[in-house]
GULUMLO-294705 format. One record per residue (C-alpha): residue in three letters; x, y, z; residue number from 1. Coordinates in pm, 1 decimal. Layout:
BEGIN
R; ALA; X; Y; Z; NUM
...
//
This chain:
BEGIN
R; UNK; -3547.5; -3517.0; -11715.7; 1
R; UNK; -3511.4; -3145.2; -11721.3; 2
R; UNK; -3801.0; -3073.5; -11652.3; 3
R; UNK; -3715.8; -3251.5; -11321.4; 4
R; UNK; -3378.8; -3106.2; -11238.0; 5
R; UNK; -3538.8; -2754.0; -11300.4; 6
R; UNK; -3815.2; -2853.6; -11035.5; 7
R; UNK; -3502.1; -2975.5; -10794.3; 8
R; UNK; -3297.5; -2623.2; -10824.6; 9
R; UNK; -3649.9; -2463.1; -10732.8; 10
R; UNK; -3723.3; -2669.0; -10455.7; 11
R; UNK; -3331.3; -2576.0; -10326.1; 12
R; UNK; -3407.6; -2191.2; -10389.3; 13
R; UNK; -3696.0; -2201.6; -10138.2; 14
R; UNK; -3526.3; -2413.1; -9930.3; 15
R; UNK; -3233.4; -2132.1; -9912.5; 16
R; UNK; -3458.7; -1852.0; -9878.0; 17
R; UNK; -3645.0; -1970.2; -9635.1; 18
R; UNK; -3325.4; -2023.4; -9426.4; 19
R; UNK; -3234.0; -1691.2; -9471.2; 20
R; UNK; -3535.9; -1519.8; -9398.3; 21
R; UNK; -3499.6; -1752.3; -9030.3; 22
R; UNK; -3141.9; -1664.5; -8993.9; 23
R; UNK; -3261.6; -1273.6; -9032.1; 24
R; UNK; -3544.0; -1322.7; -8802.3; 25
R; UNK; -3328.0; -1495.8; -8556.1; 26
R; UNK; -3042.0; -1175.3; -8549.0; 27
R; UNK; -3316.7; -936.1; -8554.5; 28
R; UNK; -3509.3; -1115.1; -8221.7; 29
R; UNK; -3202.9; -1117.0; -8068.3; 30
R; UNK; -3134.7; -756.5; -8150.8; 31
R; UNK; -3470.3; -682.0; -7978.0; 32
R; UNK; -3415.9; -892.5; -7685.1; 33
R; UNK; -3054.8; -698.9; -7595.0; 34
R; UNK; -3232.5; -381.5; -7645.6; 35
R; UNK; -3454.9; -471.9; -7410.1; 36
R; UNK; -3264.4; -545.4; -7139.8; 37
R; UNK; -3026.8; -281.6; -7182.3; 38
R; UNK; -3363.1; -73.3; -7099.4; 39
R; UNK; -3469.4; -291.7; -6857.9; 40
R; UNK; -3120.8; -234.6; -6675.2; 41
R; UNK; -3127.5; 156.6; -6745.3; 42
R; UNK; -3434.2; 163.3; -6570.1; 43
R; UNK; -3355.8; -82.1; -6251.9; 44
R; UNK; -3006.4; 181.5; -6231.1; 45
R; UNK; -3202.4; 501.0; -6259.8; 46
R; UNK; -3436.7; 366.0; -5987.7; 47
R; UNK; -3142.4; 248.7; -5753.2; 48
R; UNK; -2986.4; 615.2; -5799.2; 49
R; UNK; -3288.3; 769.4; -5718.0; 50
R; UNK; -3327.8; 572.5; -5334.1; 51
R; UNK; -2931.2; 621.5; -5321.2; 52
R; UNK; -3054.3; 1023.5; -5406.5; 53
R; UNK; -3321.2; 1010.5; -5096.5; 54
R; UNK; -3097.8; 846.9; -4861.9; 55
R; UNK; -2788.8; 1034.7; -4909.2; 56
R; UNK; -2991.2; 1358.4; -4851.4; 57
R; UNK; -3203.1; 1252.0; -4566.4; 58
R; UNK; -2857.5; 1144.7; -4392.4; 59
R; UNK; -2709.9; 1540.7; -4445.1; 60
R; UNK; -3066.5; 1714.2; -4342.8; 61
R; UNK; -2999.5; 1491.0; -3996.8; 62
R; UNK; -2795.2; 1742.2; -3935.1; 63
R; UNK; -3000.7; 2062.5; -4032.2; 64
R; UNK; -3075.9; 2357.4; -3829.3; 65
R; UNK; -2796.4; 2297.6; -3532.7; 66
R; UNK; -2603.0; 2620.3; -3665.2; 67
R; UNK; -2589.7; 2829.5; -3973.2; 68
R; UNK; -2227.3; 2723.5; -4052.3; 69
R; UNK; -2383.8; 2318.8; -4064.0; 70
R; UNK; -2689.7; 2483.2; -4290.0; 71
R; UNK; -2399.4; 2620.7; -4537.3; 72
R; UNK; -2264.6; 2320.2; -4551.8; 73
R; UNK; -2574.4; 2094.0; -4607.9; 74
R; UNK; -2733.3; 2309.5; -4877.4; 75
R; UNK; -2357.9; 2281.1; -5077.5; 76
R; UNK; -2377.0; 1906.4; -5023.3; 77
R; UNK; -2731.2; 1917.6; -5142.5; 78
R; UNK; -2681.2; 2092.9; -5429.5; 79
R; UNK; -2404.1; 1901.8; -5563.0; 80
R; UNK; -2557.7; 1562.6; -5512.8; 81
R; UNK; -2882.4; 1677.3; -5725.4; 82
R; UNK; -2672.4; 1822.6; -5979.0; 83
R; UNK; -2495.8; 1479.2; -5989.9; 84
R; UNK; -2828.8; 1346.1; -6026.3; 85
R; UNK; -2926.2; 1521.9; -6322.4; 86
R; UNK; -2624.0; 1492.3; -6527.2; 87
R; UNK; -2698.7; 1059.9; -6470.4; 88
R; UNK; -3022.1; 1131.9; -6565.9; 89
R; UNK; -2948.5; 1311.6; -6841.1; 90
R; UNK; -2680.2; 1009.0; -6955.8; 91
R; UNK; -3001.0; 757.0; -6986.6; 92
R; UNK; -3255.5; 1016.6; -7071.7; 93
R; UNK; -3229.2; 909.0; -7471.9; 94
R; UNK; -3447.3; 655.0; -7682.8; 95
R; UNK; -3120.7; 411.0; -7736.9; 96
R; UNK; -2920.4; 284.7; -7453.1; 97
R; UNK; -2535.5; 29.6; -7499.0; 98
R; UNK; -2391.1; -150.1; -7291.1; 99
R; UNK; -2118.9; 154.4; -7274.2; 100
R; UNK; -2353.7; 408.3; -7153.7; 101
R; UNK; -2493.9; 157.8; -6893.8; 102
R; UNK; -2101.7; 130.2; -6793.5; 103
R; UNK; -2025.4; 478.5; -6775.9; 104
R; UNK; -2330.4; 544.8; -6593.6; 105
R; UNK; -2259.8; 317.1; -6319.5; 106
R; UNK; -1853.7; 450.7; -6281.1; 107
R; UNK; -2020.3; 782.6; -6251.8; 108
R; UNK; -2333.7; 667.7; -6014.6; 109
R; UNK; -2000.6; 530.1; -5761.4; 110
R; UNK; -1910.1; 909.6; -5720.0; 111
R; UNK; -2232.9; 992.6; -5535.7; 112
R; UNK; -2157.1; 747.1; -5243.1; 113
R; UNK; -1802.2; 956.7; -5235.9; 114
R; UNK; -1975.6; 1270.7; -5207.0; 115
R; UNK; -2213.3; 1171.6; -4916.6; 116
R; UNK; -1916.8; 1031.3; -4714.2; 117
R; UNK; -1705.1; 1352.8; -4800.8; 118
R; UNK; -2008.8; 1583.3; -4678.2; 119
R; UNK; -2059.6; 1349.4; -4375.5; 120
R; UNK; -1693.9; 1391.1; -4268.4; 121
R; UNK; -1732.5; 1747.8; -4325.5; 122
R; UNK; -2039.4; 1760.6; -4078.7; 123
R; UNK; -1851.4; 1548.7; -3859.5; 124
R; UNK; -1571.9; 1748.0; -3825.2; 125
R; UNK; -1753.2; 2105.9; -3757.1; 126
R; UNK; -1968.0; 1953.4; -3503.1; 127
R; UNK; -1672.7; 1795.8; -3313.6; 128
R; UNK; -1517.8; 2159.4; -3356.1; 129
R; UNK; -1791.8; 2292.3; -3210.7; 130
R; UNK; -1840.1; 2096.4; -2866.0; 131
R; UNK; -1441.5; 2205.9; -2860.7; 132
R; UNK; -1537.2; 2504.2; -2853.9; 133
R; UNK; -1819.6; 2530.7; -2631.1; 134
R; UNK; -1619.1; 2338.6; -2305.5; 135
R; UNK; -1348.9; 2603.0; -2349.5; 136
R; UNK; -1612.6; 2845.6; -2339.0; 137
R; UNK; -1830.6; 2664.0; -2013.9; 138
R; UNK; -1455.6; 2619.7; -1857.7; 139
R; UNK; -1345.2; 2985.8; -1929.3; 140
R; UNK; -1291.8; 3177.9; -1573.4; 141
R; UNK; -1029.6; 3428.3; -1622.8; 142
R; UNK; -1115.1; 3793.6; -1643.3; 143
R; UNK; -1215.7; 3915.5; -2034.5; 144
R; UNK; -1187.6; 4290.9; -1966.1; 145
R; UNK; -805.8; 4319.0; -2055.8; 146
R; UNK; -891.8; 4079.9; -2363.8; 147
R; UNK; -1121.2; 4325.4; -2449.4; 148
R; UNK; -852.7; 4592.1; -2407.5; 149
R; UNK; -593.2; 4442.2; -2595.6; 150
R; UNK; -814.6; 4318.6; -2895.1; 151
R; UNK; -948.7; 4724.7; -2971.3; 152
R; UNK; -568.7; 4808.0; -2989.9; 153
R; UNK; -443.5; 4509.8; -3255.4; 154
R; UNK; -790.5; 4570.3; -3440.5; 155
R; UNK; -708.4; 4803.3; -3713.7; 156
R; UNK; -375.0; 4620.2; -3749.7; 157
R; UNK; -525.3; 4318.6; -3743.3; 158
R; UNK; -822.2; 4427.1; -3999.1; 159
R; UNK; -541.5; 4568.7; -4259.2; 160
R; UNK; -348.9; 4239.0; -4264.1; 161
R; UNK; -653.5; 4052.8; -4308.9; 162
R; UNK; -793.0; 4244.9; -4559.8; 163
R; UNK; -406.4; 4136.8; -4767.7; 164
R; UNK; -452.2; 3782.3; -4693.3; 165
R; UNK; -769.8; 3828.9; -4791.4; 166
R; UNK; -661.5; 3947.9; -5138.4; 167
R; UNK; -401.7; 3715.9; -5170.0; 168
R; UNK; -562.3; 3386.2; -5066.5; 169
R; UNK; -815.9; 3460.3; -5369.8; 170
R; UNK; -794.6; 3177.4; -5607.5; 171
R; UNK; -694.0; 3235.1; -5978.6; 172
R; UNK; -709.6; 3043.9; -6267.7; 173
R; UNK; -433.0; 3004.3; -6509.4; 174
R; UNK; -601.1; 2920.2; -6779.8; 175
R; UNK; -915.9; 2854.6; -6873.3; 176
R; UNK; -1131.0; 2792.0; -7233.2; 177
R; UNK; -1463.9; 2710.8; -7410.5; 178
R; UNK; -1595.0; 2499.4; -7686.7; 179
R; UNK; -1802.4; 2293.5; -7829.3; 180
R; UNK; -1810.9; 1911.9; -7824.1; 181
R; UNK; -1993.3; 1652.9; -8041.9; 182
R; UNK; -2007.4; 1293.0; -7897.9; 183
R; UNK; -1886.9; 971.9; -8102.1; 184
R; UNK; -1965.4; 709.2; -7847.7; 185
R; UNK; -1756.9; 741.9; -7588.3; 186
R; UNK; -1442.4; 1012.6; -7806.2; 187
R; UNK; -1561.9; 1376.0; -7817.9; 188
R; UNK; -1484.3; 1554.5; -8115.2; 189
R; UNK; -1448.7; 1981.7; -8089.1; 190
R; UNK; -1709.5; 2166.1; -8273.2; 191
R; UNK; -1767.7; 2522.3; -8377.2; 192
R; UNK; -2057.9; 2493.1; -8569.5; 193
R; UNK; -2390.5; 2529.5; -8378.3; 194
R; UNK; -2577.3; 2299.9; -8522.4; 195
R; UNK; -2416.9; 2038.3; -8453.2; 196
R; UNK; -2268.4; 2103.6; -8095.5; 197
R; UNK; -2382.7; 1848.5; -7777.1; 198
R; UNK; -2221.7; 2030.4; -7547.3; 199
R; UNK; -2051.2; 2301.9; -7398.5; 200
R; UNK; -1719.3; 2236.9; -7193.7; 201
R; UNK; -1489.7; 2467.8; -7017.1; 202
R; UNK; -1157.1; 2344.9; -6916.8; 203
R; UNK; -952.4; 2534.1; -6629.6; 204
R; UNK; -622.5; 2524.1; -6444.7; 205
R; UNK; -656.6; 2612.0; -6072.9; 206
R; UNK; -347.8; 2791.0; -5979.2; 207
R; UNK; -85.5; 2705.9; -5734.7; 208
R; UNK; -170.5; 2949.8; -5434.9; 209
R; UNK; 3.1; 2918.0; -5106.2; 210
R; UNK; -221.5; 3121.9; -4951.9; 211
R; UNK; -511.8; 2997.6; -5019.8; 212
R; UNK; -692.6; 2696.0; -4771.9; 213
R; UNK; -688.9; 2321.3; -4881.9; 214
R; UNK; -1019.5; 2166.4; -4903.5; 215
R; UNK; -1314.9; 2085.6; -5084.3; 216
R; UNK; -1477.1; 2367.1; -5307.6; 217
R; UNK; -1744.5; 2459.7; -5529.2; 218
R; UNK; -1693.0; 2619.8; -5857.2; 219
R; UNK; -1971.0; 2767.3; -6044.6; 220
R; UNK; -2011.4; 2800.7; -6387.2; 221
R; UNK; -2216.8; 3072.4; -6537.8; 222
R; UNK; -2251.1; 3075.6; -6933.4; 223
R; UNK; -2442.6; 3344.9; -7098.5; 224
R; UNK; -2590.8; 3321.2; -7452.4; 225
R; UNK; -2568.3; 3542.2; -7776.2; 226
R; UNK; -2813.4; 3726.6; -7600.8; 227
R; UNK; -2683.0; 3819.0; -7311.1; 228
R; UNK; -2899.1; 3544.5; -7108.3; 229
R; UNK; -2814.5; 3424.6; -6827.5; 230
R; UNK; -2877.3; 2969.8; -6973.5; 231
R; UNK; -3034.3; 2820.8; -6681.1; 232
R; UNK; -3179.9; 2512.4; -6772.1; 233
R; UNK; -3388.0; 2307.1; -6529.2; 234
R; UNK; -3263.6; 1911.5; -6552.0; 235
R; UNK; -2898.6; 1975.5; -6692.3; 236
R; UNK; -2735.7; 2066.7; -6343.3; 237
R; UNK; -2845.9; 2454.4; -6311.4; 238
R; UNK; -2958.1; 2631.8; -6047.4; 239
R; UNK; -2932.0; 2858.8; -5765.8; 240
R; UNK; -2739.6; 2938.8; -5410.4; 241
R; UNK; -2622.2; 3190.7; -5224.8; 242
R; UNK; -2275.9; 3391.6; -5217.2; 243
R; UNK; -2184.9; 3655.9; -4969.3; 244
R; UNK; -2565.0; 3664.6; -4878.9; 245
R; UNK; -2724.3; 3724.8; -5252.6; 246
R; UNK; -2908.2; 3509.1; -5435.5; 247
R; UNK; -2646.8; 3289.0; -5666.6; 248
R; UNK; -2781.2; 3198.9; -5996.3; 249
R; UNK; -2556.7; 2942.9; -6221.7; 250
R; UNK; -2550.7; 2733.2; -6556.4; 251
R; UNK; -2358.3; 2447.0; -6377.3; 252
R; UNK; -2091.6; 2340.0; -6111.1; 253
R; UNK; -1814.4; 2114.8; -6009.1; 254
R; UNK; -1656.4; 1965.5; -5636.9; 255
R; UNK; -1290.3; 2011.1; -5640.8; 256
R; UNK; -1032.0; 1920.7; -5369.2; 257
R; UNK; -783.3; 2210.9; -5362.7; 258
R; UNK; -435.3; 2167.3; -5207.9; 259
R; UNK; -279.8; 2468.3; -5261.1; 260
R; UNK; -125.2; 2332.7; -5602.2; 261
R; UNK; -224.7; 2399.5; -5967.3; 262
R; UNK; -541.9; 2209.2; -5959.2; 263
R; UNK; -726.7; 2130.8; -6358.7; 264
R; UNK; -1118.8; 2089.1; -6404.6; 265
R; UNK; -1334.8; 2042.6; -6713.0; 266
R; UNK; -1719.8; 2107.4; -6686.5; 267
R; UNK; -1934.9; 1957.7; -6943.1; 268
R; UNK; -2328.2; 2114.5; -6981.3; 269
R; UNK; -2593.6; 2002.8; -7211.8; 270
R; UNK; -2889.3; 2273.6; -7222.5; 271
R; UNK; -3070.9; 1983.3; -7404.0; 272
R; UNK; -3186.1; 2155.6; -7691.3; 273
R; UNK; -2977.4; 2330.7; -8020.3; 274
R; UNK; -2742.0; 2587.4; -7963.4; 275
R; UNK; -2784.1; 2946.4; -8161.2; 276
R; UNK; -2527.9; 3096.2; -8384.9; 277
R; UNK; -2323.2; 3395.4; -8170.4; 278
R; UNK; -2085.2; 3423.7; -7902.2; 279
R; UNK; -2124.5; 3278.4; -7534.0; 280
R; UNK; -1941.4; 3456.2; -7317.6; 281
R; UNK; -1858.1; 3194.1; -6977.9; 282
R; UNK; -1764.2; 3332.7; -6614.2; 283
R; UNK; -1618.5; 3081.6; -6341.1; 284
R; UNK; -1669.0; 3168.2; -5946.8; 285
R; UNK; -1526.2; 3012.1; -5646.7; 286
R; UNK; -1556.6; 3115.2; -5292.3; 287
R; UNK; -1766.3; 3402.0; -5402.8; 288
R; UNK; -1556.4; 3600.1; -5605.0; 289
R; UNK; -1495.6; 3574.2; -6010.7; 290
R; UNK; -1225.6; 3397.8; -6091.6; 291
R; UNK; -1214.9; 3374.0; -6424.0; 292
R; UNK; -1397.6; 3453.5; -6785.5; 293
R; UNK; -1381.4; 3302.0; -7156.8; 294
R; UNK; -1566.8; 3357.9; -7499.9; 295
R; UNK; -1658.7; 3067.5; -7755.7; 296
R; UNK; -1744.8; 3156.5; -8055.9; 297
R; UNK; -2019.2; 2918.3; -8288.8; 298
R; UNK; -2075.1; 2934.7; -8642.3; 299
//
């Protein structure tokens, strides 16, 4: 009879274990099976960004070559957009993708349609400015010589007031700093030890200038390292333009849309790899001219 009953609580043992072992099998299939879509769906997004990429740009180079003001303009709009480009690639570029990621990649993949449209409108508007222009100019019939006359008289007064408004529509920044940031899904924590640093981010406040033109801008970010070097990074939203006709190197850059009120802007940049021990000293430009400059310290 015991013999029995111990047979009985064996048989139930298996039994039990063998449940679990399914139930564990089951969780762990259906872990694989969400990781693989979520991969699947990184993959269909990062291919829909990149024809959204091509399109966008082969709308703005439409326009190329009409005028060098329209050039300026294009190679901006082109610039930003692939920057864009690589900081979504750079948000899927890892071995483990969640459902957050995915979701914060496609809020950010919604800004490069705003961008196109903003650079269109831009185009838009010059051209339209331009054939303004020119039928004033076919229509013009009065005499220029007294123009000419009048203009050589106001032009040193005319070059000294320019040269103050000038000066004074510079932008400045009212504060700005650097640090280092750590990711915990989607909180950032501040970091000053190197090792364990993500990312770099520099936070600014625009100032209020009433001088100054509303509008879209570029601001450049240039960080250098313990060095001294100039971190240029292919992939992480470096590269290079041109400012008051020299060659422009930078570590990163951001759109803004001044209106002549205090304006604030954070720039994130991931070189990708670990960051040394030392200080990194940062320098901010906008409309060619520095505007600003910051140390960060890691330990």
């Amino acid at each position: 009879m015991q013999t029995e009953t111990s047979s009985n609580r064996g048989k139930i043992s298996i039994l039990l274990i063998i449940l679990l072992l399914l139930g564990t099998l089951g969780v762990l299939y259906s872990i694989w099976t969400k990781n693989r879509e979520l991969k699947e769906e990184s993959q269909r997004l990062l291919l829909e960004k990149e024809v959204q990429i091509q399109q966008a740009i082969g709308e703005i180079n439409t326009f190329k070559g009409q005028n060098a003001q329209l050039d300026s303009i294009i190679k901006v709009a082109e610039e930003v957009i692939l920057a864009k480009s690589a900081s979504l690639d750079s948000m899927l570029a890892i071995n483990r993708i969640n459902e957050s990621q995915l979701k914060k990649f496609k809020e950010e993949n919604k800004q490069l349609g705003y961008y196109k449209k903003l650079y269109l409108k831009q185009i838009d508007s010059l051209i339209q400015a331009n054939q303004v222009l020119l039928a004033e100019n076919s229509g013009l019939k009065q005499d220029l010589s007294q123009e000419r006359v009048n203009t050589e008289r106001l032009r040193d007064d005319n070059a000294n007031l320019s040269n103050k408004v000038a000066l004074g529509s510079i932008l400045r920044l009212k504060a700005v700093s650097l640090g280092g940031v750590r990711m915990s899904g989607t909180n950032e924590k501040s970091i000053s030890k190197a090792s364990k640093v993500e990312k770099l981010k520099i936070c600014m406040t625009i100032m209020e200038n009433g001088l100054a033109k509303k509008g879209n801008r570029i601001v450049y970010l240039r960080i250098y390292d313990p060095k001294g070097t100039l971190m240029i990074v292919d992939g992480t939203g470096s590269g290079t333009t041109t400012l008051k006709g020299q060659e422009f190197q930078y570590t990163a850059l951001a759109p803004i849309d001044y209106n002549q009120e205090d304006t604030p802007l954070c720039i994130y940049w991931n070189k990708g790899s670990r960051f040394d021990v030392g200080t990194y000293h940062a320098e901010v430009f906008c409309d060619g001219s520095l505007i600003g400059k910051t140390n960060l310290t890691l330990k």
